[in-house]
N, CA, C and O atoms as a Tinker XYZ file with bonds, in Angstrom:
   516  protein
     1  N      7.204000   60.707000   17.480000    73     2
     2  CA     7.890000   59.545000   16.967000    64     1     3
     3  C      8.953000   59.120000   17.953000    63     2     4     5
     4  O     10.115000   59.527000   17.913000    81     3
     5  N      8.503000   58.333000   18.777000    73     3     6
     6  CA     9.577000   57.875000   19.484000    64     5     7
     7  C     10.178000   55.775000   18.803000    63     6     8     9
     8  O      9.399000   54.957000   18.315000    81     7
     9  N     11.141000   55.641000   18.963000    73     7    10
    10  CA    11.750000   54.363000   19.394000    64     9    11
    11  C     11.148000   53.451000   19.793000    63    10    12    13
    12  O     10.356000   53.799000   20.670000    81    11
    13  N     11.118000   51.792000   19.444000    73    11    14
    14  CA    11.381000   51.188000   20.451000    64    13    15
    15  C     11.464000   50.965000   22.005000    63    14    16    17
    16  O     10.771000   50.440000   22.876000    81    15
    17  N     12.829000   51.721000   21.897000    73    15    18
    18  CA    13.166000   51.669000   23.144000    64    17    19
    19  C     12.864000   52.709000   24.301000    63    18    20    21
    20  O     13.263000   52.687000   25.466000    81    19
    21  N     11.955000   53.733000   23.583000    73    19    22
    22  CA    11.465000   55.206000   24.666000    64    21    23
    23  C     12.021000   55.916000   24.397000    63    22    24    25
    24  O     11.704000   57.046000   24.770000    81    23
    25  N     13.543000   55.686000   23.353000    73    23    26
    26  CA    13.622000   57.063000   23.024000    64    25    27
    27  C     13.328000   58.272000   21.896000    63    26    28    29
    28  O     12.236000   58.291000   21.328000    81    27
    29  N     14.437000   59.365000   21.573000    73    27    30
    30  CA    13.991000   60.151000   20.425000    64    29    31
    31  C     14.669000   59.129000   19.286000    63    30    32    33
    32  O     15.481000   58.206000   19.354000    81    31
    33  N     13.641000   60.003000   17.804000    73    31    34
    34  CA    14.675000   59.466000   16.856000    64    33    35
    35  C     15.605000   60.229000   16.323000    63    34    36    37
    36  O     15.784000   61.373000   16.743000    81    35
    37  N     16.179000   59.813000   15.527000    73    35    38
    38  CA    17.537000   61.323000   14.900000    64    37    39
    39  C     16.944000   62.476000   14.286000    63    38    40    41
    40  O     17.648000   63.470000   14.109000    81    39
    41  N     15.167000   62.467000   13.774000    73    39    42
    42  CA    15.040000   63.381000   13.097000    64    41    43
    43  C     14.254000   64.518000   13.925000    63    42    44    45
    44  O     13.977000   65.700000   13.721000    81    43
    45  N     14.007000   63.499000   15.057000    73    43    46
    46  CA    13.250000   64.138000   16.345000    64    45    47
    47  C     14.835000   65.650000   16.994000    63    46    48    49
    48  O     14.907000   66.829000   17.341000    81    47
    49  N     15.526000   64.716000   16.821000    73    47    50
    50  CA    16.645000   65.300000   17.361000    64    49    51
    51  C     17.555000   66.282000   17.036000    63    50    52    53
    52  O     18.434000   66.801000   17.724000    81    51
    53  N     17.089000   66.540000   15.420000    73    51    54
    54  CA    17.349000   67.302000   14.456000    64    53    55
    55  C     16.472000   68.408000   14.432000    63    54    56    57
    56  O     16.913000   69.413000   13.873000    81    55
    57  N     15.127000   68.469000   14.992000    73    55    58
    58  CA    14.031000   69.294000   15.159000    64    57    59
    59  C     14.695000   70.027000   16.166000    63    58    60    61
    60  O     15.250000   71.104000   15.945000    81    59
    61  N     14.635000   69.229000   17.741000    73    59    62
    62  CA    14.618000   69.792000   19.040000    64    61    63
    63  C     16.664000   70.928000   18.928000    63    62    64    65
    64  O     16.902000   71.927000   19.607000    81    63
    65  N     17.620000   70.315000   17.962000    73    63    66
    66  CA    18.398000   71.294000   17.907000    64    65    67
    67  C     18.336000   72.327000   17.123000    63    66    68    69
    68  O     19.034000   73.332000   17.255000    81    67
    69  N     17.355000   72.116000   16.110000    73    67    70
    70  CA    16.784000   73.608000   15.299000    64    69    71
    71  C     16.296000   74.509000   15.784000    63    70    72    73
    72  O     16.420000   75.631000   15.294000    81    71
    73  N     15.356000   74.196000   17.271000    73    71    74
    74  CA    14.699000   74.811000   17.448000    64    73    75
    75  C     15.510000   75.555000   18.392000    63    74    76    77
    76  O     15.243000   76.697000   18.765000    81    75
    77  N     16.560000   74.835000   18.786000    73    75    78
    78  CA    17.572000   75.257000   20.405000    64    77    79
    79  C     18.611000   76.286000   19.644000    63    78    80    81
    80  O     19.366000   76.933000   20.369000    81    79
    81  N     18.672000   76.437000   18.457000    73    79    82
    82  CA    19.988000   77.275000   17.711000    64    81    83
    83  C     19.539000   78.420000   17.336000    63    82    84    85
    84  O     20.272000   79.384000   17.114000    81    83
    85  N     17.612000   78.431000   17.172000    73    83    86
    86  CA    16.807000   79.403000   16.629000    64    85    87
    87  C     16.944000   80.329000   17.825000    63    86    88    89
    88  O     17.166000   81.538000   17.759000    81    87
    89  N     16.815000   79.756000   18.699000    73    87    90
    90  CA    16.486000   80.566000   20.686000    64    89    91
    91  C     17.628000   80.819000   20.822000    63    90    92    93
    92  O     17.679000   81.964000   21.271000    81    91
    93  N     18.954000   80.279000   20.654000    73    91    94
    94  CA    20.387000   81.097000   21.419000    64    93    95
    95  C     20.294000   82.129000   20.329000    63    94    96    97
    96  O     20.127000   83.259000   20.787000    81    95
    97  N     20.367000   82.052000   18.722000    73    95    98
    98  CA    20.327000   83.119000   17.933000    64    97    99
    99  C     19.263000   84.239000   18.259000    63    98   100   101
   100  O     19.545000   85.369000   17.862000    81    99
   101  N     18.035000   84.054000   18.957000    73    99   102
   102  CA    17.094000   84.942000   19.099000    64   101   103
   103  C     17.556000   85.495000   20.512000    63   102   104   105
   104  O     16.904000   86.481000   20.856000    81   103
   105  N     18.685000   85.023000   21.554000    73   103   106
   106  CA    18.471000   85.606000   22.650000    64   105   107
   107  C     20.530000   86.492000   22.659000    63   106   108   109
   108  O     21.134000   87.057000   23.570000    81   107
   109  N     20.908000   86.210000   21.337000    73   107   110
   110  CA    22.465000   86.613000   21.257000    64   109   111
   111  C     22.015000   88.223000   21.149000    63   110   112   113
   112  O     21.025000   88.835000   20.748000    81   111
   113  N     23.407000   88.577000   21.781000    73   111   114
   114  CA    23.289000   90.326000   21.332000    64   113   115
   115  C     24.667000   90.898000   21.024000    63   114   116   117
   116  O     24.931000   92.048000   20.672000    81   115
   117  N     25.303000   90.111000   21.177000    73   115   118
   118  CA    26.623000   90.387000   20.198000    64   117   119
   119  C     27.290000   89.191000   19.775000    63   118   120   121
   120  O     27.025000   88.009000   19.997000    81   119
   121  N     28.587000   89.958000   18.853000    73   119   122
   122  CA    29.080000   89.340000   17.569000    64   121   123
   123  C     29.420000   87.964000   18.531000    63   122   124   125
   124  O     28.831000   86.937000   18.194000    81   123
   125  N     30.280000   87.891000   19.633000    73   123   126
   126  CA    30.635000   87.388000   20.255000    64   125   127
   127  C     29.404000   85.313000   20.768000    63   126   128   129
   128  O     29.476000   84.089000   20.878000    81   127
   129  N     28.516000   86.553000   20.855000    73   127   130
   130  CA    27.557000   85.124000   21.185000    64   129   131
   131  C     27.621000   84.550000   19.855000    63   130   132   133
   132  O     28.049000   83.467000   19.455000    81   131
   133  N     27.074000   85.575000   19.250000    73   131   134
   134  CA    26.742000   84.618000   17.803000    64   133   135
   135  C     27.855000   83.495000   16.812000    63   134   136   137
   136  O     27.555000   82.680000   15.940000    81   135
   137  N     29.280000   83.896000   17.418000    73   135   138
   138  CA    30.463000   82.973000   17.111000    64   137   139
   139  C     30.145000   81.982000   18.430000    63   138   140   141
   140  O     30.526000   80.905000   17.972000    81   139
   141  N     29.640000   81.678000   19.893000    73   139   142
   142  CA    29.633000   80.799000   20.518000    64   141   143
   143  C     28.821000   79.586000   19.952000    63   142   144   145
   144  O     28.977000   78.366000   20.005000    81   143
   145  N     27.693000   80.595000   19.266000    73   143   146
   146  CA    26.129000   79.826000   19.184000    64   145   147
   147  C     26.615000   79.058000   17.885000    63   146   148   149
   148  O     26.481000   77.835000   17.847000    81   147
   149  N     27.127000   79.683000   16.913000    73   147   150
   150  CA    27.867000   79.313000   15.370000    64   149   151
   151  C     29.265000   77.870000   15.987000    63   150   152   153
   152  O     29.465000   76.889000   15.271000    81   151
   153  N     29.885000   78.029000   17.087000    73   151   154
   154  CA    30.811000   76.975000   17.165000    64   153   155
   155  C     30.203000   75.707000   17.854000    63   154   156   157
   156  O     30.642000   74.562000   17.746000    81   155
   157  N     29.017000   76.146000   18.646000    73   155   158
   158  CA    28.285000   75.023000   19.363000    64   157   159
   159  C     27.199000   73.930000   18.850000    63   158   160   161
   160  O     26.778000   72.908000   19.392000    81   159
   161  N     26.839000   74.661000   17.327000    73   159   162
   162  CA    25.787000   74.012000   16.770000    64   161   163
   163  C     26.714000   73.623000   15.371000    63   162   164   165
   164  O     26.232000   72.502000   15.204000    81   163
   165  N     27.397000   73.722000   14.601000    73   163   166
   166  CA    28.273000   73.927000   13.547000    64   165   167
   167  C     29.894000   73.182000   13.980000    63   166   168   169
   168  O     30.645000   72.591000   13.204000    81   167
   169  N     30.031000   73.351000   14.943000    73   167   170
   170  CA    31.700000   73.338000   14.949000    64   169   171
   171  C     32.348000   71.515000   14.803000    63   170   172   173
   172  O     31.753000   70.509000   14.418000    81   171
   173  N     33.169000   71.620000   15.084000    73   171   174
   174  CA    33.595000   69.871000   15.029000    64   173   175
   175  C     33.011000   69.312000   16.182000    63   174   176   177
   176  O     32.676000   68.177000   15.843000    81   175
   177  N     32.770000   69.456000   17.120000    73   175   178
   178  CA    32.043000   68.890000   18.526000    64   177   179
   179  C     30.764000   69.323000   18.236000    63   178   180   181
   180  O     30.181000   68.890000   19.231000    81   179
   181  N     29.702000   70.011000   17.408000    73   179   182
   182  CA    28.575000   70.858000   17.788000    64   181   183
   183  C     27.745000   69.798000   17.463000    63   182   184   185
   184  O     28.271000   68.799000   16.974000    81   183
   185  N     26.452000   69.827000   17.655000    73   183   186
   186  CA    25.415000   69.239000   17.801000    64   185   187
   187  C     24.966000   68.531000   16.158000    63   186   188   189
   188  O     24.693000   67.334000   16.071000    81   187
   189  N     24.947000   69.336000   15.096000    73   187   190
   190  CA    25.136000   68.765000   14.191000    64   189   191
   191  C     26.051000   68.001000   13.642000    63   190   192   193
   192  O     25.620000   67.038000   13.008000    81   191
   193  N     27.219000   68.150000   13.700000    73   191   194
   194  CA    28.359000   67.111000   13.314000    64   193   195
   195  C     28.066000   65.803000   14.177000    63   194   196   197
   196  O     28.160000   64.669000   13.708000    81   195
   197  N     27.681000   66.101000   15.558000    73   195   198
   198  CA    27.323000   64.637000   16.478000    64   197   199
   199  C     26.226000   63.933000   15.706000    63   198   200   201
   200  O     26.358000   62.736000   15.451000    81   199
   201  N     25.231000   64.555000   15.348000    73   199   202
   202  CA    23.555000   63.859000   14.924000    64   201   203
   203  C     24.541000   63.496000   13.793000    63   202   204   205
   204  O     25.326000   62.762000   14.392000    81   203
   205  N     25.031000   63.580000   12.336000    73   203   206
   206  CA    25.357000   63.585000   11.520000    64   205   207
   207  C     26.673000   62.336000   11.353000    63   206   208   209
   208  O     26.972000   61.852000   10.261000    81   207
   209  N     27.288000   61.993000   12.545000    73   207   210
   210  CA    28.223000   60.622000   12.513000    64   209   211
   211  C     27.208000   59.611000   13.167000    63   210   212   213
   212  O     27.418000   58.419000   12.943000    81   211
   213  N     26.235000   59.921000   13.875000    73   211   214
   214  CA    24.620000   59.214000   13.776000    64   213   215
   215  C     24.157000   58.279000   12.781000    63   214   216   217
   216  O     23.740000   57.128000   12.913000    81   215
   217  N     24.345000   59.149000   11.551000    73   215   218
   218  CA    23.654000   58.762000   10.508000    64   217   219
   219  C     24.154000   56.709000   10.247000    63   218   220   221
   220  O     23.451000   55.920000    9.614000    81   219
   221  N     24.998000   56.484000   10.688000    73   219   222
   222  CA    25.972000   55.639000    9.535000    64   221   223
   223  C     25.062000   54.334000   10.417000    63   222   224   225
   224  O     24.949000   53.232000    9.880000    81   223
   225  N     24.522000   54.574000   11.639000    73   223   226
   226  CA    23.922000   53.353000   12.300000    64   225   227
   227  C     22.395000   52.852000   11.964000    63   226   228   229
   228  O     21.621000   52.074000   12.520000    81   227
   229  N     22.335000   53.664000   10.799000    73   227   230
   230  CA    20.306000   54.078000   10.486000    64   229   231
   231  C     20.466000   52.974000    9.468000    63   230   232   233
   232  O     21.543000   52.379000    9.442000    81   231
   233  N     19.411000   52.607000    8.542000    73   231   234
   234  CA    18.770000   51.527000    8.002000    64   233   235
   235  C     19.287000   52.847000    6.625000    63   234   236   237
   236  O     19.775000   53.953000    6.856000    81   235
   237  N     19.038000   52.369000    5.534000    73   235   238
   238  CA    19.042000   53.098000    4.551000    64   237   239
   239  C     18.132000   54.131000    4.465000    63   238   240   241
   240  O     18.475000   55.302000    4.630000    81   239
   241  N     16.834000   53.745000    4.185000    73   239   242
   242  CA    15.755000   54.246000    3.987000    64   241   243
   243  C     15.618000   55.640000    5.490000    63   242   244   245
   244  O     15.288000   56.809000    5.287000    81   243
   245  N     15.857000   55.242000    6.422000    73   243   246
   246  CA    16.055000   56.513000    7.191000    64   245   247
   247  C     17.312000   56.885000    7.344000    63   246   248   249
   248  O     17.384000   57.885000    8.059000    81   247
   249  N     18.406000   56.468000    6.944000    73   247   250
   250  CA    18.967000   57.564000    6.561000    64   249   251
   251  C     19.018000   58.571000    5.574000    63   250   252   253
   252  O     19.481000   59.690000    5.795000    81   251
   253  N     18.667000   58.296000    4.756000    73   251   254
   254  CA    18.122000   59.072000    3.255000    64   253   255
   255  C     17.533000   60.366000    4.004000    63   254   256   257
   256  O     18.192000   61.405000    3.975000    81   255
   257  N     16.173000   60.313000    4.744000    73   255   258
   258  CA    15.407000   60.833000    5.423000    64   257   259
   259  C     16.082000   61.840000    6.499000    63   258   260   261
   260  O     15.858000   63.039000    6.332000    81   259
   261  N     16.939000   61.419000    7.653000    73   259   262
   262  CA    17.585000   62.055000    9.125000    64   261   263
   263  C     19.029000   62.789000    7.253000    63   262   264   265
   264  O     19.248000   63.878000    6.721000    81   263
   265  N     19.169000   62.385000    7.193000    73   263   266
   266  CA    20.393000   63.324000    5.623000    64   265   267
   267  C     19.383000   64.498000    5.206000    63   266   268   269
   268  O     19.307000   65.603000    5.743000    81   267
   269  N     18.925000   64.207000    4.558000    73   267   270
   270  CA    17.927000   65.113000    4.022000    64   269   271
   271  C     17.652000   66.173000    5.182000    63   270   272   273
   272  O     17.977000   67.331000    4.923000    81   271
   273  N     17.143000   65.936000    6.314000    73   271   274
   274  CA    16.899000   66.976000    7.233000    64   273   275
   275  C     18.129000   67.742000    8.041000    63   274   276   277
   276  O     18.036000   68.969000    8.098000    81   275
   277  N     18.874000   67.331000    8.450000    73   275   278
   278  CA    20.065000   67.754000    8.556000    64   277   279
   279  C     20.946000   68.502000    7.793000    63   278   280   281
   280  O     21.744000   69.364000    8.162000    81   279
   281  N     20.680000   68.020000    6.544000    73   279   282
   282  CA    21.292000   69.124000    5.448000    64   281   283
   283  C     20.163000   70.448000    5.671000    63   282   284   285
   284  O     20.758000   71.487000    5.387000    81   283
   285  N     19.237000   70.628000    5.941000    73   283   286
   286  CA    18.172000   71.189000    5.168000    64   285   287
   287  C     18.498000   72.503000    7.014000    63   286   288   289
   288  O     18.460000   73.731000    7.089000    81   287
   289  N     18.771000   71.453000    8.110000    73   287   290
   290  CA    18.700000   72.111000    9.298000    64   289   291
   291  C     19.996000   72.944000    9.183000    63   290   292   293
   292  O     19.857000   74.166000    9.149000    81   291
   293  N     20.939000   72.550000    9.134000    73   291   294
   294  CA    22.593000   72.932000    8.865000    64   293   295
   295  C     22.483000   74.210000    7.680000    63   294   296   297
   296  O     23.259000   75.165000    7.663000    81   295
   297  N     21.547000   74.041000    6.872000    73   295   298
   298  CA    21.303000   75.240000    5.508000    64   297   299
   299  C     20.656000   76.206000    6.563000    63   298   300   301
   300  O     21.192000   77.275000    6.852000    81   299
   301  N     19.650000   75.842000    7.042000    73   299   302
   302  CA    18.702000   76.733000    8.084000    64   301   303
   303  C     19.691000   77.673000    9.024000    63   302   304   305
   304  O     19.571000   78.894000    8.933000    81   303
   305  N     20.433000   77.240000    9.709000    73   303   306
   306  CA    21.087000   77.440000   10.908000    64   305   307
   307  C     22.076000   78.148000   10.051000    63   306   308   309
   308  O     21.822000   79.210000   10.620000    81   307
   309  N     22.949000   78.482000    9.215000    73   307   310
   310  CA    23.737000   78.993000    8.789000    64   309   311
   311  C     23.307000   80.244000    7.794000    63   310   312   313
   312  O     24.000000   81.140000    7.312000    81   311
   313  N     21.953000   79.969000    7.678000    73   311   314
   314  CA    21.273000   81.210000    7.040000    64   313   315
   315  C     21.511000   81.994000    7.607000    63   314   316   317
   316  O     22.221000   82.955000    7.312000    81   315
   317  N     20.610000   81.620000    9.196000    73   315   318
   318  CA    20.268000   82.679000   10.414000    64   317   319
   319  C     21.536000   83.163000   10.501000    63   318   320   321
   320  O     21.944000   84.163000    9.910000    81   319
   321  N     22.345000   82.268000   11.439000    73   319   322
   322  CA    23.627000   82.982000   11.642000    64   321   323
   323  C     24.310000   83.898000   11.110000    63   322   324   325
   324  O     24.793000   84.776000   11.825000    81   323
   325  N     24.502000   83.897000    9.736000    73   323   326
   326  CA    24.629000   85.027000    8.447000    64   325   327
   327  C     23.894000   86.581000    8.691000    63   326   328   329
   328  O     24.416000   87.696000    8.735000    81   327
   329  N     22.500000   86.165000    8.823000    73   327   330
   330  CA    22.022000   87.283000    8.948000    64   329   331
   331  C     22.071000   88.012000   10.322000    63   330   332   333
   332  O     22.037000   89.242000   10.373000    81   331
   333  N     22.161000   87.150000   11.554000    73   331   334
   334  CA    22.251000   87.528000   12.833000    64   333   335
   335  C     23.361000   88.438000   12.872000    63   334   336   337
   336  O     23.287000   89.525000   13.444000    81   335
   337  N     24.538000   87.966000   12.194000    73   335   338
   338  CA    25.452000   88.936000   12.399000    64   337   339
   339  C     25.769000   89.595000   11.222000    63   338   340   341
   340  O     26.970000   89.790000   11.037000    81   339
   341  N     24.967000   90.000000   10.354000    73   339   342
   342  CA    24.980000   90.955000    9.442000    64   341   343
   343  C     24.569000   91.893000   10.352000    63   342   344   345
   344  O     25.205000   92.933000   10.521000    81   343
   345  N     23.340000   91.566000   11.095000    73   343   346
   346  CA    22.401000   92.840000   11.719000    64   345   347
   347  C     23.070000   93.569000   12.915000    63   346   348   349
   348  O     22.926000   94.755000   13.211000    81   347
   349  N     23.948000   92.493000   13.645000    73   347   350
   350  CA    24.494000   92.863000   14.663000    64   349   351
   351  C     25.783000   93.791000   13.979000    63   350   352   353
   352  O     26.330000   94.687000   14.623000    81   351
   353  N     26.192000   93.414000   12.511000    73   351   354
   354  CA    27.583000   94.110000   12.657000    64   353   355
   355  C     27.021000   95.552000   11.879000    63   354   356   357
   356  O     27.860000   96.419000   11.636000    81   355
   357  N     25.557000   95.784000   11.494000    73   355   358
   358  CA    25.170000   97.001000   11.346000    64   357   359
   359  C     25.048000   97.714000   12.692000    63   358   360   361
   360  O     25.614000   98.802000   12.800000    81   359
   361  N     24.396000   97.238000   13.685000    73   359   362
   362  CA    23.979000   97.479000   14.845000    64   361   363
   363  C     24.920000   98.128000   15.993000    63   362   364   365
   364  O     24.682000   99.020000   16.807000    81   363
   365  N     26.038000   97.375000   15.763000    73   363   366
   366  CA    27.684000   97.587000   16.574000    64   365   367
   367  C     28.476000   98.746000   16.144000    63   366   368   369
   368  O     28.605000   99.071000   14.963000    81   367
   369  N     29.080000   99.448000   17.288000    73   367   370
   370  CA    29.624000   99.921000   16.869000    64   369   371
   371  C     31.198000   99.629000   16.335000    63   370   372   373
   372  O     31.517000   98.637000   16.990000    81   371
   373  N     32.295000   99.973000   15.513000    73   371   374
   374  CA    33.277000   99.059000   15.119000    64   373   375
   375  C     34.037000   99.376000   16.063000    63   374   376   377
   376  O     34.512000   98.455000   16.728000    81   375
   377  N     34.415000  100.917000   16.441000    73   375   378
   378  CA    35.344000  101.126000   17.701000    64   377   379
   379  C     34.358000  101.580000   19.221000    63   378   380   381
   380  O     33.228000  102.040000   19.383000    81   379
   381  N     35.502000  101.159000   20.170000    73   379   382
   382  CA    34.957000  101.201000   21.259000    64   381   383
   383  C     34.621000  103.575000   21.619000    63   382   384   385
   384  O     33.781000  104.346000   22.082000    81   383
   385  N     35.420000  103.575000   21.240000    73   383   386
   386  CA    34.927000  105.374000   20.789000    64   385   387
   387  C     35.309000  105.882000   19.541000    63   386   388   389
   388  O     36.313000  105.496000   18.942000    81   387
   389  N     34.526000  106.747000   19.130000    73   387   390
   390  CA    34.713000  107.720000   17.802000    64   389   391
   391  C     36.179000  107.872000   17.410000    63   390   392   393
   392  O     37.062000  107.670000   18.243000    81   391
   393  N     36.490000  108.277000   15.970000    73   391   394
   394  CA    37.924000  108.745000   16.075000    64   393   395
   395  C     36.892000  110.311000   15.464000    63   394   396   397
   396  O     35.931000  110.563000   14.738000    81   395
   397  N     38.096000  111.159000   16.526000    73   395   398
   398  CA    37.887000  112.576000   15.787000    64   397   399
   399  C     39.154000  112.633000   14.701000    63   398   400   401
   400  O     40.298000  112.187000   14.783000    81   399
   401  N     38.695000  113.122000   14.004000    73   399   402
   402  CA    39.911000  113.608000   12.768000    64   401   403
   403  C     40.344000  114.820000   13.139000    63   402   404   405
   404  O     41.497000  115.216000   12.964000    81   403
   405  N     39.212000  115.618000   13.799000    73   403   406
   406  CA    39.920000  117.192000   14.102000    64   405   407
   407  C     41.269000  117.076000   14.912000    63   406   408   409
   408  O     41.970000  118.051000   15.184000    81   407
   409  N     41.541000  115.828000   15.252000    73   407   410
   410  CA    42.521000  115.984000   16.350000    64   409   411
   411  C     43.797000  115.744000   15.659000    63   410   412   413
   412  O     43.828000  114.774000   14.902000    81   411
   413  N     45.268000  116.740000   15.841000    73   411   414
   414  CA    46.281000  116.669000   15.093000    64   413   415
   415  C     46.895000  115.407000   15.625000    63   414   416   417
   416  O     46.992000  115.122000   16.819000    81   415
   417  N     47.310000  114.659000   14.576000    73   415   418
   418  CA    48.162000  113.227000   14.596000    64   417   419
   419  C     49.349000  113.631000   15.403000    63   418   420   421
   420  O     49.696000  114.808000   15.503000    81   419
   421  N     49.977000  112.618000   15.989000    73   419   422
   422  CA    51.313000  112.546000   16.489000    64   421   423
   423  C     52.680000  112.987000   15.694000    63   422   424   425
   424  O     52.963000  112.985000   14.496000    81   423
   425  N     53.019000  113.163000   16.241000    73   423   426
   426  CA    54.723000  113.960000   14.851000    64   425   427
   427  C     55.407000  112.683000   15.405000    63   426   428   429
   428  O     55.385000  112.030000   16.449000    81   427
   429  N     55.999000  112.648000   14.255000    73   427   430
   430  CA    56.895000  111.288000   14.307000    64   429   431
   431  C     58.222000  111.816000   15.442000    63   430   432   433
   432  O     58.593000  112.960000   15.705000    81   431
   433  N     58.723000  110.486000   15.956000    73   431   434
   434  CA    59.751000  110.610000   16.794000    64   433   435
   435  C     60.618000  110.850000   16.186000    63   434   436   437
   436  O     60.664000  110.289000   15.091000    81   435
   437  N     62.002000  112.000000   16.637000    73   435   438
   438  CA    62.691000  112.209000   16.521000    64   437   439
   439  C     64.345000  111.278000   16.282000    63   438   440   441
   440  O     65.046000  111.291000   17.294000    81   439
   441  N     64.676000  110.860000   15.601000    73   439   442
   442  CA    66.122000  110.387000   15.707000    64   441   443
   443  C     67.148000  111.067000   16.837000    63   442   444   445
   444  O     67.294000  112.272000   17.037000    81   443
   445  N     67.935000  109.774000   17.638000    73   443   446
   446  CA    68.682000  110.607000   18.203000    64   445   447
   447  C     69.866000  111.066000   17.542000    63   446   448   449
   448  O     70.338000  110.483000   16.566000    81   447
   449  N     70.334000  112.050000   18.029000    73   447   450
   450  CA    71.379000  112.513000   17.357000    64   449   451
   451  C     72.980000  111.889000   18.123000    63   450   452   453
   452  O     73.201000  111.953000   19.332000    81   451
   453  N     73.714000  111.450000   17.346000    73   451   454
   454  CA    74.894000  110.911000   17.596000    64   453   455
   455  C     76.345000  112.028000   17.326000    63   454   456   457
   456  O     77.463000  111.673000   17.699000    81   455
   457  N     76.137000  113.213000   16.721000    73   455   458
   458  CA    77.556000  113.700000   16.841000    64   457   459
   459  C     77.192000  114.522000   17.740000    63   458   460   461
   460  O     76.004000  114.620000   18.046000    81   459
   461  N     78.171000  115.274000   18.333000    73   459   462
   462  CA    78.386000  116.279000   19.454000    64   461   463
   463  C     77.925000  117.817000   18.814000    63   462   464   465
   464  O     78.150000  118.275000   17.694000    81   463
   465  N     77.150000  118.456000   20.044000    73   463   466
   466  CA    77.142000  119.577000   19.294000    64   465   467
   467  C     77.890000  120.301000   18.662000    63   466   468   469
   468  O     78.984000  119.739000   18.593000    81   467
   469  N     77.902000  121.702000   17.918000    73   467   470
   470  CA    79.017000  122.532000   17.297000    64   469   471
   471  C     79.620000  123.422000   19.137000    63   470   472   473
   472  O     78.926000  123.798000   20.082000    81   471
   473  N     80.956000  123.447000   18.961000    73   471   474
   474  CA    81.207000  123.929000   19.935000    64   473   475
   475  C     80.553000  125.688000   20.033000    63   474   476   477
   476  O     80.202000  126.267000   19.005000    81   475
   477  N     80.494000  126.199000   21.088000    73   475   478
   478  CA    79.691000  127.308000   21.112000    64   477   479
   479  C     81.044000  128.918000   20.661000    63   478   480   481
   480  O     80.683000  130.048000   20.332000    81   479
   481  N     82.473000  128.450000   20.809000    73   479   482
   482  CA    83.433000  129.154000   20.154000    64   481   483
   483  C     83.289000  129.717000   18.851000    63   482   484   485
   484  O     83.421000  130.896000   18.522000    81   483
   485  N     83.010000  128.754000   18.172000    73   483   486
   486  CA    83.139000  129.122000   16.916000    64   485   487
   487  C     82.050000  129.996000   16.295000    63   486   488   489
   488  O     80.953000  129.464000   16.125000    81   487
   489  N     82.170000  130.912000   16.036000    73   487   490
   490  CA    81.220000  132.426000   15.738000    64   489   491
   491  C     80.963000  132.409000   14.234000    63   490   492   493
   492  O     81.766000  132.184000   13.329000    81   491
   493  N     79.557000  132.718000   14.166000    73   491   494
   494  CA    78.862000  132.923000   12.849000    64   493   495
   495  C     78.969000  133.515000   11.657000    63   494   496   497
   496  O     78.776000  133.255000   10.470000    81   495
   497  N     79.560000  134.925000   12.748000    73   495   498
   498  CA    79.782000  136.073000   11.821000    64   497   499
   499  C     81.253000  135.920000   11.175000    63   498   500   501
   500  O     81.991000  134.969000   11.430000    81   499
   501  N     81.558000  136.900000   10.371000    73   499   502
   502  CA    82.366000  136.854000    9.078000    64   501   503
   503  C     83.168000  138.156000    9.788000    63   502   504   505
   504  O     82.560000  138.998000   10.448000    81   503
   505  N     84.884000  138.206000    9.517000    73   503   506
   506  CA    85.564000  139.056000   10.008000    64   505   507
   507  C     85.616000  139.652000    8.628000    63   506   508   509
   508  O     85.684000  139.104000    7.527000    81   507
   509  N     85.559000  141.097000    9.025000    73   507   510
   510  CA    86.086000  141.624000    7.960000    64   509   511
   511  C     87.653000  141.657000    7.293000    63   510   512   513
   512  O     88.587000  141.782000    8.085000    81   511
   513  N     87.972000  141.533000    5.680000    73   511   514
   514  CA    89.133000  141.562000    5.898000    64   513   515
   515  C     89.858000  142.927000    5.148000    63   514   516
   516  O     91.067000  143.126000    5.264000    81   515
């Protein structure tokens, strides 16, 4: 379905970014991509919000149509993403190494001490009287 004018149409265009969000999600391998791939297709600049201020130049009748698919692509794409990084945040580890527990915790820091010691004169013991 092309245009008039040679080119795509919006729903053409709605396909070819479904299919481009399916492939960065199929080629992500951490949490990290999958927030790039989630801000690039989703975000206020991403590819859907662009097709989607699109809409307002369409005839009624296709817009009804490029709406409908876009909702339906945007449901799609946010599925995946969901699950992409469900799998990845099973997959990951949370810290970069283990914590051992066997290992004794730190003792808290000490307060400094502000009076002067006891002078070393003054003796423990008890005089008899």
């Amino acid at each position: 379905m092309s245009t008039p004018d040679g080119g795509t149409t919006l729903l053409d265009r709605v396909q070819h970014t479904l299919a481009k969000a399916h492939a960065d999600l199929a080629a992500a391998t951490t949490s990290a991509e999958v927030a790039a791939v989630r801000r690039e297709q989703l975000g206020k600049s991403g590819a859907l919000p662009v097709l989607r201020r699109a809409l307002g130049g369409l005839d009624p009748d296709a817009r009804k149509a490029a709406g409908a698919a876009l909702h339906a692509a945007q449901q799609d794409i946010t599925a995946a993403l969901d699950a992409k990084e469900r799998a990845l945040l099973d997959a990951e580890p949370a810290l970069p190494h283990p914590i051992d527990v066997t290992v004794p915790g730190l003792r808290p820091a000490r307060a400094a001490c502000t009076r002067p010691p006891s002078s070393p004169t003054t003796s423990t013991t008890r005089s008899p009287r």
